[in-house]
N, C-alpha and C positions, 0 to 999 in steps of 0.2 A: 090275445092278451088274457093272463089269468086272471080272475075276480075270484072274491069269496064275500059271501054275506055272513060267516062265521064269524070274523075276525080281519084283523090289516097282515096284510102278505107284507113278509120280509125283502129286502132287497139291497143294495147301496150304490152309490155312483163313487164313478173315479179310481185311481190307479192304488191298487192293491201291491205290498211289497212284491218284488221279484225274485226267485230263485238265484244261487249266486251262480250256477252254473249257465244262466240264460243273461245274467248282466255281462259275465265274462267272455260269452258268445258277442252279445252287441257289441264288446269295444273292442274285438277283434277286426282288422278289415278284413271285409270278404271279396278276395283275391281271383277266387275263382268258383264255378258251379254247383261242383262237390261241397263248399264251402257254405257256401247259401243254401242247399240242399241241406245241409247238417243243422244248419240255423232254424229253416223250415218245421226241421222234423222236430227239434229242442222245443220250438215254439209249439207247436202242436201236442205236444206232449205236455208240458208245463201250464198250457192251458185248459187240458183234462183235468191234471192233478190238482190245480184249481177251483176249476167247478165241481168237482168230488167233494173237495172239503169245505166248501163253502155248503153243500147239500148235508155235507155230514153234521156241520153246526145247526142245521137248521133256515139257513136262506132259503124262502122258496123261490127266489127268481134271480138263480145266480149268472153271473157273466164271465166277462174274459178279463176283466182285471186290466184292464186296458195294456194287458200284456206287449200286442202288436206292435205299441209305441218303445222305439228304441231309449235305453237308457240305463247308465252305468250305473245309478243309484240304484239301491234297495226299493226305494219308493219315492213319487214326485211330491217334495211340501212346497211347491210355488207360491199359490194362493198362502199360505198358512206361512211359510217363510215372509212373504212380503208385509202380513197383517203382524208378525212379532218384530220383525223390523220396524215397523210405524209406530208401533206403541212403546218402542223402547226409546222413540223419539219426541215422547212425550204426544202421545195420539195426534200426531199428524200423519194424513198417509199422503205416502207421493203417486198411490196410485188409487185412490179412489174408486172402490167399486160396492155398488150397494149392495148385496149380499153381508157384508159387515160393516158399512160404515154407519146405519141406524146403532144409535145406542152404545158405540164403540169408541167415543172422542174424550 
């Protein structure tokens, strides 16, 4: 694990937008080897180019953007879609989860 007694180390959690050439591999089905092979490699690459610019901005403890996870969107707003949904319904949430629900009604 990195420490610093300098200063707080950069980082983030959670799914960072996707490449559109890596969503358009997900929603393809993979028919066959070569196919998933080809997925493989996009993914592997896609998640260099990632942790490169996340180092280039300055993260020091960057990840994989939770790349792995298949998904035709740009980027997952689950949590964040379901907390605009709730408040558009006059702050009630249908799904309750404390991470936002202090402070948010």
């Amino acid at each position: 694990m990195r420490r610093s007694t300098d200063r707080i180390l950069t980082t983030h959690a959670g799914s960072l937008p996707r490449p559109k050439e890596l969503r358009e591999a997900w929603s393809r089905p993979s028919n066959n080897p070569q196919q998933e092979a080809e997925l493989q490699h996009l993914l592997q690459k896609s998640v260099v180019n990632i942790v490169a610019e996340q180092k280039e901005v300055g993260v020091d403890i960057p990840n994989d953007g939770e790349f792995g996870k298949p998904m035709r969107a740009a980027s997952d707003l689950a949590a964040w879609g379901r907390r605009r949904r709730a408040r558009s319904r006059g702050g009630r949430r249908a799904h309750a989860h404390r991470w936002y629900a202090v402070g948010t009604a």
